[in-house]
C-alpha positions as CSV (number, residue, x, y, z in Angstrom):
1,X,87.0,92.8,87.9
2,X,85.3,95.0,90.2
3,X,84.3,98.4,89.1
4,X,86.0,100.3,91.7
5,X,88.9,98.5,90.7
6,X,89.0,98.5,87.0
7,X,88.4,102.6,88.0
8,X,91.7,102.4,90.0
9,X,93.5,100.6,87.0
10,X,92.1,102.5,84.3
11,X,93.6,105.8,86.1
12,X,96.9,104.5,86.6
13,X,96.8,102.8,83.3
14,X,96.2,106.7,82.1
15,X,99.8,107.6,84.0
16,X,101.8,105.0,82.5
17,X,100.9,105.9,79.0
18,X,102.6,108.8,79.8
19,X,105.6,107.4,80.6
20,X,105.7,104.7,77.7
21,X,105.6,107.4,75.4
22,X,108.6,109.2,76.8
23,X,110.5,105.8,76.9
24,X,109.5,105.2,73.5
25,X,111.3,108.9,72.3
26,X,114.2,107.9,74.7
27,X,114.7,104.7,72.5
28,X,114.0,106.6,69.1
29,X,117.1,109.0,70.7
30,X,119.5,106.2,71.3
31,X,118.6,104.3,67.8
32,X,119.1,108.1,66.1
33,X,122.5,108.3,68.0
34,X,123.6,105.1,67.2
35,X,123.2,105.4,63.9
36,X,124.8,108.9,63.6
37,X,127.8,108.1,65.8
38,X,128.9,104.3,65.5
39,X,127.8,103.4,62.2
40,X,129.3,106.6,60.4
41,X,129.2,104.9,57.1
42,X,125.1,103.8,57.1
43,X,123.6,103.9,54.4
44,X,120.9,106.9,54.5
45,X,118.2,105.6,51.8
46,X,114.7,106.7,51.8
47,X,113.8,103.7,53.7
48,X,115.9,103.7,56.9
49,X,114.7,107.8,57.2
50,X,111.2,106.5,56.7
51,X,111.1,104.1,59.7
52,X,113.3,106.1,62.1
53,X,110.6,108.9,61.1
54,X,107.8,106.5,61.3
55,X,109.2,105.8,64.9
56,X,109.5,109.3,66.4
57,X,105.9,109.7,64.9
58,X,104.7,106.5,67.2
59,X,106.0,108.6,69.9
60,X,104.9,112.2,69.6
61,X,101.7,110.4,69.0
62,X,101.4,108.6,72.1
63,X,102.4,111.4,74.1
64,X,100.3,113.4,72.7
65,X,97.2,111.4,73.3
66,X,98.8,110.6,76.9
67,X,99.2,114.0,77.9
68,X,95.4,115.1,76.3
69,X,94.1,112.5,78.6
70,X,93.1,110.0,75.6
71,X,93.2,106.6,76.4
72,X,91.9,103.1,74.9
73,X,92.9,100.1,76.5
74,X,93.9,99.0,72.5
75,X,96.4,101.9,72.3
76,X,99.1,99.6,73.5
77,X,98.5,97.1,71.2
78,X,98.7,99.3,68.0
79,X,102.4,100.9,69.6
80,X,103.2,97.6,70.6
81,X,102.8,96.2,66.7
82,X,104.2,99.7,64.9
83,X,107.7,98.8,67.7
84,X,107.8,95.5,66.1
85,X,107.5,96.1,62.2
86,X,109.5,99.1,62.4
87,X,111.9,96.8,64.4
88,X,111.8,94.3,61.3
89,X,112.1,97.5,58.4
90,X,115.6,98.2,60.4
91,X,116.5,94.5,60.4
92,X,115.9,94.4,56.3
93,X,118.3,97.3,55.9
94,X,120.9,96.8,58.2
95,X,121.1,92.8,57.3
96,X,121.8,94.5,53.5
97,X,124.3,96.8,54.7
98,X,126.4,93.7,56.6
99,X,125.7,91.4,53.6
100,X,124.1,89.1,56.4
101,X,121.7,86.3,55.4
102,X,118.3,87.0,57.0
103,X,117.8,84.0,58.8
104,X,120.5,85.7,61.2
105,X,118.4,88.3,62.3
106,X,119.7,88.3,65.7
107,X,123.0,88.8,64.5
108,X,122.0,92.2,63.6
109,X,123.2,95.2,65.3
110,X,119.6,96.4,67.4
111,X,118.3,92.8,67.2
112,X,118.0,92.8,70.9
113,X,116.0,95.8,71.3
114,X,113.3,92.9,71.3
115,X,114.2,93.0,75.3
116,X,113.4,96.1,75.6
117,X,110.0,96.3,74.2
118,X,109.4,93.0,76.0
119,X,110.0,95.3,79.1
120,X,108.0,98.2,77.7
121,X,105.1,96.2,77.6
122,X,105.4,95.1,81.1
123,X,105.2,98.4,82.6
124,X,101.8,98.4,81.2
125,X,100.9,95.8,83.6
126,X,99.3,93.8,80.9
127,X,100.0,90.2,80.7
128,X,98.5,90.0,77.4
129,X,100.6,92.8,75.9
130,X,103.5,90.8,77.0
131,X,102.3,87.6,74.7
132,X,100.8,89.6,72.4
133,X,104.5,91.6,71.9
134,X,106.5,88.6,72.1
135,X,104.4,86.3,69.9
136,X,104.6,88.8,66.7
137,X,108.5,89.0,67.3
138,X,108.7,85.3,67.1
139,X,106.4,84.6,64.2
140,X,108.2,87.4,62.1
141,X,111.4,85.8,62.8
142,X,110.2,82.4,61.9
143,X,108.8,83.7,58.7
144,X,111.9,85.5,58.1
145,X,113.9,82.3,59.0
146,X,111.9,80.2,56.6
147,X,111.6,82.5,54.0
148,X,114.9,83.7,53.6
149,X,117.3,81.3,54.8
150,X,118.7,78.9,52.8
151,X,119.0,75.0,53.4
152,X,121.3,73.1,55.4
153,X,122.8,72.6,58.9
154,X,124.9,75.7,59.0
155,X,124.7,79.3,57.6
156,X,127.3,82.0,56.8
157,X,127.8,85.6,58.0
158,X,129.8,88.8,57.0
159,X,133.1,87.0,58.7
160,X,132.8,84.2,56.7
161,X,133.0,81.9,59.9
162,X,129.7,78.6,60.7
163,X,127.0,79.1,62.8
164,X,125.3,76.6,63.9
165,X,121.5,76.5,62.8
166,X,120.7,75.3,66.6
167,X,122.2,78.3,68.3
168,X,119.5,80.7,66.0
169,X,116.5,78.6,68.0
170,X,118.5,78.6,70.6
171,X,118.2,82.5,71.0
172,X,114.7,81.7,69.9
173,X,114.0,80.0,73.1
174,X,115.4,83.0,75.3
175,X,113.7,85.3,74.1
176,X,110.5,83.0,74.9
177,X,111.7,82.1,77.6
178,X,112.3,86.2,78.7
179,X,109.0,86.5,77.7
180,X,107.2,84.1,79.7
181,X,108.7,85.0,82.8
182,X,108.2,88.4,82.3
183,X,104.8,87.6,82.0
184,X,104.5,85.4,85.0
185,X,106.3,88.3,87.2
186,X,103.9,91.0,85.7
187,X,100.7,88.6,86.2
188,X,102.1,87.7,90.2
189,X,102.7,91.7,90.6
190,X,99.4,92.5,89.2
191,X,97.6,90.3,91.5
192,X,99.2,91.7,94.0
193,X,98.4,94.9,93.3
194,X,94.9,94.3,92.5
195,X,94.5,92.4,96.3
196,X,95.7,96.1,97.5
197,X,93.4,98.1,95.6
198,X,90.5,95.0,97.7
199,X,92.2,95.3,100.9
200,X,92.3,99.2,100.4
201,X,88.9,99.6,99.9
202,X,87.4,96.9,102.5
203,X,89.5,99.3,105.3
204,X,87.8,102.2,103.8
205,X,84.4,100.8,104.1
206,X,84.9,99.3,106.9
207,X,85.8,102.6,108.5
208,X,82.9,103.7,108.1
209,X,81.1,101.3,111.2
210,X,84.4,101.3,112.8
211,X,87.0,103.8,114.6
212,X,89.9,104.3,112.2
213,X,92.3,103.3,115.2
214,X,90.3,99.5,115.4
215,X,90.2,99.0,111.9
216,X,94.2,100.0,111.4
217,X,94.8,97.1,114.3
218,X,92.6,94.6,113.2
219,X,94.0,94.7,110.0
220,X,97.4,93.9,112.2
221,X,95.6,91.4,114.8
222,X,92.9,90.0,112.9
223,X,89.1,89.8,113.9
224,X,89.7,88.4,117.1
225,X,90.9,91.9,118.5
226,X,86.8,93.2,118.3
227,X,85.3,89.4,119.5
228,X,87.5,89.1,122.9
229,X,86.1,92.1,124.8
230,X,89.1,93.4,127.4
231,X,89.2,96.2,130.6
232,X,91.6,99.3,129.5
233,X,91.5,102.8,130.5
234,X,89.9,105.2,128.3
235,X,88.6,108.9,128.3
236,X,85.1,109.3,127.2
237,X,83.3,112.4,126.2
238,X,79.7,113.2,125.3
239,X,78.2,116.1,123.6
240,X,74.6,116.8,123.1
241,X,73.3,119.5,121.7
242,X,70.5,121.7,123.9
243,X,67.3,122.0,123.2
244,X,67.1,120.7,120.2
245,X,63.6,119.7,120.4
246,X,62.8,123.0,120.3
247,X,65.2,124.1,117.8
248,X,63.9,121.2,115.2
249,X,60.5,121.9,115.6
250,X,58.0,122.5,112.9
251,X,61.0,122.3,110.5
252,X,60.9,119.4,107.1
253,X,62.8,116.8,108.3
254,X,65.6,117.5,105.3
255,X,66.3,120.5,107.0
256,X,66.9,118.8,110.4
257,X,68.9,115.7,108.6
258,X,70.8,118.9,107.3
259,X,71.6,120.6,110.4
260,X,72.4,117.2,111.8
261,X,74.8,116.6,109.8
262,X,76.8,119.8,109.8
263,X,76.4,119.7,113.4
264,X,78.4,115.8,113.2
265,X,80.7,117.7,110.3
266,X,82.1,120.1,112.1
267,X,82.3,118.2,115.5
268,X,84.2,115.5,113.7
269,X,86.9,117.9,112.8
270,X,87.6,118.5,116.4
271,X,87.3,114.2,117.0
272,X,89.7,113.6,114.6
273,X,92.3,116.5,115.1
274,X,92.2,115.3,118.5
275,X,92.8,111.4,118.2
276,X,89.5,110.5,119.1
277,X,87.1,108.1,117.3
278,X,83.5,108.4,117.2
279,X,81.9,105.5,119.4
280,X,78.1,106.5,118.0
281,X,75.9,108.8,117.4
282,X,73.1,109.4,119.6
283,X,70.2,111.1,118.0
284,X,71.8,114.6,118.1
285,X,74.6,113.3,120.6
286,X,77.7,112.3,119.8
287,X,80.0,109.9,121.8
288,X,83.5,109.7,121.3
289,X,86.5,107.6,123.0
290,X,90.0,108.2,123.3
291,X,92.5,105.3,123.9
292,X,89.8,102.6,122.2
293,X,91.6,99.9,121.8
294,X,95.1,101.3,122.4
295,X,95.2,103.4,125.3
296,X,98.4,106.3,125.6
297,X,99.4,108.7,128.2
298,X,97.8,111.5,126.3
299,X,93.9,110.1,126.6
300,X,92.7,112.2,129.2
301,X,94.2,115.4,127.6
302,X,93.7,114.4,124.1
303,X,90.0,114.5,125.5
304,X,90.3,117.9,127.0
305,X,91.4,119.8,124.0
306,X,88.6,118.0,121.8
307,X,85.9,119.4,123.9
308,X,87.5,123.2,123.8
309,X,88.0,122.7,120.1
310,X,84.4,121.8,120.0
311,X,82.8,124.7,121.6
312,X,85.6,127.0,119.6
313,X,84.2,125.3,116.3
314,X,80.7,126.2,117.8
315,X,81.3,129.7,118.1
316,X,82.4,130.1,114.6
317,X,79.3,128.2,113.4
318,X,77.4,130.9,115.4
319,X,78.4,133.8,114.2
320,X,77.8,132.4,110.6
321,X,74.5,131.7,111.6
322,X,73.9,135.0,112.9
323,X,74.3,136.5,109.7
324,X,72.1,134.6,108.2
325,X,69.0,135.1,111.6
326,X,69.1,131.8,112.6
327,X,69.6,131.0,116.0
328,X,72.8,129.9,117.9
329,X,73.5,126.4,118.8
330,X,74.4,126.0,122.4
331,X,75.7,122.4,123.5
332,X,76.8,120.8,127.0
333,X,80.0,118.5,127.0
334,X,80.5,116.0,129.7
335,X,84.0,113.8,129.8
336,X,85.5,111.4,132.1
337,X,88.4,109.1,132.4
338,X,88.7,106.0,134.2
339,X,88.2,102.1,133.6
340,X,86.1,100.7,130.1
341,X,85.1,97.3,128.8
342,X,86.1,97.6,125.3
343,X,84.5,94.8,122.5
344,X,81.9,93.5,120.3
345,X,78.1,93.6,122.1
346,X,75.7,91.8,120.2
347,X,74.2,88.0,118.7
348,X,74.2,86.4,116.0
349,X,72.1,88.8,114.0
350,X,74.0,92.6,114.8
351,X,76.9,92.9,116.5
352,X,78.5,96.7,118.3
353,X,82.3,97.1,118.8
354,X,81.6,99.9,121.8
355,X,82.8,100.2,125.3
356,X,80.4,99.9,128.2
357,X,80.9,100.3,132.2
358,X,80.4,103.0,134.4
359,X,82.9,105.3,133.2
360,X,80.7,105.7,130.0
361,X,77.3,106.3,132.6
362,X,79.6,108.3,134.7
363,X,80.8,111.0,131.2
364,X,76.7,110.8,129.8
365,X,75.5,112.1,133.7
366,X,78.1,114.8,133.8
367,X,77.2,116.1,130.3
368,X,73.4,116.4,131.2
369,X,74.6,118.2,134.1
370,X,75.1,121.6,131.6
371,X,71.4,121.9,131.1
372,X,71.5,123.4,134.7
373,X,74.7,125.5,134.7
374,X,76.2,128.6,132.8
375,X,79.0,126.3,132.1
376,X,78.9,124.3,128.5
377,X,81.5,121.8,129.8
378,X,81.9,119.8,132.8
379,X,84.6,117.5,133.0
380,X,85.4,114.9,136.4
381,X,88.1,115.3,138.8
382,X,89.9,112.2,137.1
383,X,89.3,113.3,134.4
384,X,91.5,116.7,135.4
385,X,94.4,114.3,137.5
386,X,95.1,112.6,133.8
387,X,95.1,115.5,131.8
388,X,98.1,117.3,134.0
389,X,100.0,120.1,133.2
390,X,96.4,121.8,131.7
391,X,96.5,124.8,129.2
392,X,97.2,128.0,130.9
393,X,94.3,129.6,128.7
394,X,91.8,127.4,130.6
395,X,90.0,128.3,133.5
396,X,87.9,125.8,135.8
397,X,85.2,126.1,138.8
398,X,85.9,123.2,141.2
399,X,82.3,121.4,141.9
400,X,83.2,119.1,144.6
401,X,81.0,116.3,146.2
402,X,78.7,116.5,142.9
403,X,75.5,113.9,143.1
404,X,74.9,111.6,139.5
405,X,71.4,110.2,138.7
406,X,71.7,107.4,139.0
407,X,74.8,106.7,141.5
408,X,74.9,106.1,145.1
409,X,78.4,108.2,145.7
410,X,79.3,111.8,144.7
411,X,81.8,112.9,142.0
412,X,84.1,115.5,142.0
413,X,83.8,117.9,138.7
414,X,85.1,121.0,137.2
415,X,82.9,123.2,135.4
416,X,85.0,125.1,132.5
417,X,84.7,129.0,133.2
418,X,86.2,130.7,130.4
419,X,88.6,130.0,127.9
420,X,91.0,132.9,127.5
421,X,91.6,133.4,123.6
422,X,94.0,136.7,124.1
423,X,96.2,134.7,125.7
424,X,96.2,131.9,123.5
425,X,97.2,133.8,120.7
C-alpha cells in the first residue's frame, strides 16, 4: 500500500475507533437493560457483574484512547477477543440459569450478538478482523460443543423437547457463512475505496501540469479529449510584470524565486475566483484562458473581471510593500477573445495541452502595448462586444485602428481608464 494511502486509512481508521467504542457502550446499554427488564428473576452472582463490568470497561477504554487520539492498528484485535470471551462468560451463566446443556449455546438468550460483532468488525474495514472475529467464535463453540455436550444424535433443552444435533452445525454454517460474506463485501468496498483514495490523488497531481477544468473532463472523456486538438472560442489574457529586469537586478536569486512566486500567488487568486486556468507561466508572465476546453457565454467577461481583480490585488500588495520601502510592482494586462486551437503540442518525448492561433499572438501584442501607455490594461474591441452589459464602475478610452507587431491589419482596443471603487462599494 502506498504511503499516501495507508496515510489516508490510518486517519479514517482513527475516526472509526471512535465510533466502535460508542457502539460498543450502546451494546453494553442494551445487554444492562435486558437483563434488568426481561429477565427480572437473573441471577446476580459475582460473575455475571464481573463481565458486564468487564464490558463497560472495554468500552470506556476504547473511547478513551479513541478520543485521546491513540491508536494501534492491534487495538481492534484485543476488543475484538475481550467481545468474544465476555460473550462466552455470559453464555456459562445464562446456560446455568436455563438448565441448558452447553452444547446449545445458540439456544441461549444473547447467542446472536455474534452478528453483531461480526458487523462491528466490519466497520473497521478490516477483512482480517472479520476472520479473525468469526474464527474464535467458532472454535469456542466447537470446544464448547465437544467438551460439554454429551453423546448421541439428539440433545435436550429446558422444554424437554429433541433437537436435532444437525441443526446446531447447521447454525454453525450461518454464522460462517455471515462471516464470509461479510468479509467478501468489506474486502470489494475496501478496494473500492482504496482505487478512490488512487484516482483522488492522480487528479490532484495531475492538476498540477493541467487546468483543473481539463483534468475534471478528462476524467469524464478519457485521454483522448487532450490528443484530438479542436477550434473553440476562448478569451485569453496575458499579464507581465514591468520592468522586472530592473526590479530583479543585483538581488540572490532566492529572493527573486520569492517574489515570483508571490507575484503567481496572489494572481492566481484572481485566476481562479474568476474561472480561469493558468495556460503557463512565462518567465514573470502569466497566461491564462477562459472557456479551455469548455467554452460558456461568460468567457469574455469572466476574463474582464480577472484582469480588474488583478490590478486590485496589485494595489494591496503595494501598499504592503510600501511599508516595508520596497518598491511598487506595476504590470500591463492584455486580453482578447476570439477563435483558439485547443490540444496537446508536442512528440513523443514532451507533450503541452495549450492553445495556439492568433487570438493568443493577438492578447500577448495588446499586453506589450502597456509599456507605452498610462493605462495598465488594454483589452480588444471583441474582446468588449463578448463581455456586454460591462460593470458600471469601469471606465474605458476607445483606441481605434490600433497597429500589432507583427500583423498586417489594425485592431480596435480599449485602454481601461479608471476603475471607480466609491461606486463599487
Amino acid at each position: 500500500m502506498k504511503s499516501y494511502v495507508r496515510s489516508v486509512v490510518r486517519t479514517e481508521q482513527k475516526k472509526v475507533e471512535k465510533a466502535a467504542a460508542i457502539i460498543r457502550l450502546g451494546v453494553f446499554s442494551i445487554m444492562l437493560a435486558s437483563f434488568l427488564v426481561l429477565e427480572k428473576d437473573f441471577p446476580w452472582t459475582i460473575l455475571p457483574i464481573t463481565l458486564l463490568s468487564a464490558y463497560a470497561l472495554v468500552g470506556f477504554i476504547g473511547l478513551s484512547l479513541a478520543f485521546a487520539g491513540i491508536y494501534r492498528s492491534w487495538f481492534a484485535f484485543v476488543y475484538s477477543t475481550l467481545d468474544i470471551l465476555i460473550l462466552f462468560g455470559f453464555f456459562l451463566v445464562l446456560a446455568e440459569h436455563y438448565h441448558m446443556p452447553l452444547r446449545e449455546i445458540f439456544r441461549v438468550p444473547g447467542a446472536t450478538l455474534i452478528f453483531l460483532f461480526i458487523a462491528l468488525a466490519a466497520f473497521h474495514y478490516q477483512v482480517s478482523l472479520i476472520v479473525y472475529t468469526s474464527a474464535l467464535f467458532v472454535v469456542l463453540w466447537l470446544i464448547t460443543m465437544f467438551t460439554f455436550g454429551s453423546s448421541g444424535e439428539t440433545v435436550s433443552y429446558a422444554a424437554n423437547a429433541e433437537l436435532p444435533l444437525k441443526t446446531e452445525y447447521m447454525r454453525l454454517a450461518i454464522t460462517v457463512f455471515v462471516a464470509l460474506i461479510t468479509a467478501l463485501m468489506v474486502y470489494r468496498t475496501r478496494q473500492l475505496l482504496l482505487n478512490s483514495i488512487i484516482e483522488a490523488r492522480g487528479k490532484a497531481n495531475l492538476a498540477k501540469y493541467l487546468p483543473a477544468a481539463l483534468v475534471r473532463e478528462m476524467a469524464d472523456s478519457g485521454v483522448d479529449l487532450i490528443e484530438e486538438s479542436h477550434c473553440q472560442k476562448a478569451a485569453v489574457l496575458f499579464v507581465d510584470i514591468c520592468g522586472f529586469t530592473k526590479l530583479s537586478e543585483n538581488r540572490p536569486p532566492k529572493e527573486v524565486t520569492g517574489f515570483l512566486t508571490e507575484f503567481r500567488r496572489r494572481m492566481n487568486r484572481a485566476i481562479i475566483a474568476n474561472g480561469g486556468t493558468i495556460d503557463k507561466f512565462i518567465g514573470d508572465a502569466i497566461m491564462v484562458v477562459f472557456g479551455v476546453p469548455a467554452p460558456g457565454k461568460e468567457d469574455a467577461r469572466n476574463a474582464l473581471l480577472c484582469g480588474v481583480d488583478m490590478l486590485k490585488i496589485l494595489d494591496v500588495w503595494n501598499a504592503e510593500r510600501s511599508t516595508r520601502g520596497e518598491e511598487p510592482v506595476e504590470v500591463g494586462i492584455g486580453i482578447h477573445y476570439g477563435d483558439v486551437i485547443a490540444g496537446a503540442l508536442g512528440d513523443e518525448s514532451r507533450v503541452e495541452y495549450t492553445v495556439i492561433g492568433d487570438t493568443v499572438n493577438v492578447a500577448e501584442r495588446i499586453e506589450g502595448l502597456t509599456r507605452n501607455h498610462k493605462s495598465s490594461m488594454f483589452i480588444s474591441a471583441a474582446l468588449h462586444d463578448n463581455a456586454l452589459p460591462l460593470p458600471e464602475t469601469l471606465e474605458f478610452d476607445v483606441v481605434p485602428g490600433t497597429k500589432l507587431r507583427g500583423r498586417s491589419t489594425a485592431i480596435d482596443l480599449l485602454a481601461l481608464s479608471r476603475i471607480n471603487t466609491r461606486q463599487a462599494d
